[in-house]
N, C-alpha and C positions, 0 to 999 in steps of 0.2 A: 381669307378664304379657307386656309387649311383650320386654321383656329373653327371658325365654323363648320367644318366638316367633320373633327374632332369631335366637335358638342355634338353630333347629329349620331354619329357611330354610338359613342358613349349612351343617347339614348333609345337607343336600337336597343342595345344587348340589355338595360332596366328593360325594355317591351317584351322583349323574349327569353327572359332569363325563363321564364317556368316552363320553356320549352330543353334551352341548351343547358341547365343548371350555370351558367354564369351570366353574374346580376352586371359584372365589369370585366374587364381585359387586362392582362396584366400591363403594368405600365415599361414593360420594356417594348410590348406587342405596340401601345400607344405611342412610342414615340419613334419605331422604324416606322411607324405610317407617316410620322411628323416630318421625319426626314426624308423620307422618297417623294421628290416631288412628281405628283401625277400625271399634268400638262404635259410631262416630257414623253408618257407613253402612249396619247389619244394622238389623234388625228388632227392636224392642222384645224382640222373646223369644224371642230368639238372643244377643244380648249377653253372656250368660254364654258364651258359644261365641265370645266375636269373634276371639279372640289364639289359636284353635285353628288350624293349617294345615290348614285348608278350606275348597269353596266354602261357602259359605249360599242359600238360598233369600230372594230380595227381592221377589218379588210375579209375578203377571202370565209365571210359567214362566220368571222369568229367575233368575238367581246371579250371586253377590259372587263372581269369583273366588278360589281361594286363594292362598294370600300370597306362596309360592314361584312361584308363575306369573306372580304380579303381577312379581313380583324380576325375573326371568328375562325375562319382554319387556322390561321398561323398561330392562335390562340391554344387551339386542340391540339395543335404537336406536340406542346408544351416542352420544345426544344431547346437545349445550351448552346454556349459558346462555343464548345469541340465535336457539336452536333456536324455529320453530314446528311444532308436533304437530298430526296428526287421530288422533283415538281415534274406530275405530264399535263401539259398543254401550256408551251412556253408563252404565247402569244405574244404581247406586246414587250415582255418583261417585266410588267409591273409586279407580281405576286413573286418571282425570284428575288429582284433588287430588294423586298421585304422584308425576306428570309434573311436575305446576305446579310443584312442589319444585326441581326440573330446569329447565326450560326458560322462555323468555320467555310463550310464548302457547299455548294448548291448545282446539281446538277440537273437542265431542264431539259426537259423529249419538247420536239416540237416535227409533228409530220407534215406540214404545209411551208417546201422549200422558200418560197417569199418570206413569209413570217419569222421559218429560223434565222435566214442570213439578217434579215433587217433588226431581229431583235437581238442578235449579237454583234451586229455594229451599233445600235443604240447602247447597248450594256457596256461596250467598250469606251464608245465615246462618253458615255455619264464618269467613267470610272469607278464603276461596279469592276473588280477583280478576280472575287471570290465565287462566280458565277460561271460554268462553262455550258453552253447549249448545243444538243446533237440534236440532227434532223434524224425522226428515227420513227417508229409507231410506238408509241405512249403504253401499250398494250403488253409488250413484251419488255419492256424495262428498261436497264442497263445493267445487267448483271455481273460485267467485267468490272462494276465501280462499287459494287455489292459485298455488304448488307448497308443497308440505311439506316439512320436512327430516325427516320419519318419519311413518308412517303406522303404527298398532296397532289390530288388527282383532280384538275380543271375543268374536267368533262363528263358528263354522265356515264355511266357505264351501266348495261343491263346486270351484271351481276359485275365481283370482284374478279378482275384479272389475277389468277394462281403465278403466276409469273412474278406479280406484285407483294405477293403475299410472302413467296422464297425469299425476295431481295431485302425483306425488313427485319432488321436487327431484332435479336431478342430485348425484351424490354420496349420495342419501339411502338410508333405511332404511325397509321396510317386515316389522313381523312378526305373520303370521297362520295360524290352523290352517285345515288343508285336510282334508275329509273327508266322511263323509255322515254325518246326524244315527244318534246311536246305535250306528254301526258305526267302525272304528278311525280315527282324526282323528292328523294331523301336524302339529305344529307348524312353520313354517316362515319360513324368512329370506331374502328378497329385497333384495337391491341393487338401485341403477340409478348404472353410473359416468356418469364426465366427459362419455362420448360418447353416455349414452342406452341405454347398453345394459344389459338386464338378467340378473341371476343370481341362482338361486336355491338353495336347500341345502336338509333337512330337517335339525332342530335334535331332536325328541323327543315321541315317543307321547303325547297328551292328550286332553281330552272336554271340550266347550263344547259350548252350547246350538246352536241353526244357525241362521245369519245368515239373515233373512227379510225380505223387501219386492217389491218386482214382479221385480226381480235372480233 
């Protein structure tokens, strides 16, 4: 199943390369997908669905994103091994346990208290380590754990959170959709170089829930 879910992602991104400028993924992004098993972060009775390329439904109006979206940001951070991450909208933990793959440290917002506690005892009991999740608004950051060398934003937002923008390291990567709930959403890729200055791009048409808290 995962073997086949591979094949599937892999030819997502040949479909939309003339959109995201990538035809593949790097092969370290391919095979922390390899490794994260996904069944471990749907729903009981979804599981037969886990290895399908789509979201699921995890409780409380949120979604596991699906897997080529997963690929595709975690792709765009183009993050190391001494990389530290903010991921906002912790949900199930699937797109942190990804990163962790990747990067030294991962820090996830999650504002829907059910979601964060359940998804830091599932991260605990997988033995994900490098992952810590605060229940918090997504919106305002974490700035006590600041600057990032990438920021991944789970949820639509009508514009970019400035809060998010402070926390990201010079040099860093930030990718998140912009959009209104329900109506057409962008994907989109923010830099900040050497000097602080930022740039942004739109990467490709997508639909996420919408980032919510007093923001």
């Amino acid at each position: 199943m995962m073997k086949q879910l591979l094949k599937m992602i892999a030819a997502e991104a040949r479909a939309t390369a003339a959109d995201t400028g990538r035809a593949a993924f790097s092969p370290r992004v391919m095979q922390a997908l390899a490794d994260v098993p996904r069944h471990d972060y749907v729903l009981e009775a979804d599981r037969a669905s886990a290895y399908l390329d789509r979201p699921l439904p995890i409780g409380h109006g949120q979604t596991i994103s699906q897997p080529y979206i997963v690929a595709l940001m975690t792709d765009l951070l183009e993050v190391g091994l001494t990389a530290k991450v903010l991921e906002v909208g912790a949900g199930a933990g699937y797109q942190a346990a990804v990163l962790a793959r990747l990067v030294r440290e991962v820090h996830t917002l999650e504002i829907v208290p059910e979601l964060a506690r359940a998804c830091r005892e599932r991260l605990a009991g997988l033995g994900v380590t490098n992952v810590q999740v605060h229940e918090r608004d997504g919106a305002t950051g974490l700035p006590e754990e600041a600057p990032f060398d990438g920021v991944l934003v789970a949820a639509a937002a009508r514009e970019v959170p400035g809060a998010l923008v402070e926390q990201l390291a010079l040099g860093g990567r930030m990718v998140i959709p912009l959009g209104e709930p329900g109506a057409r959403q962008e994907l989109v890729l923010l830099e900040k170089d050497e000097r602080g200055e930022v740039s942004m791009r739109g990467v490709l048409a997508v639909r996420f829930v919408p980032l919510t808290g007093e923001r």
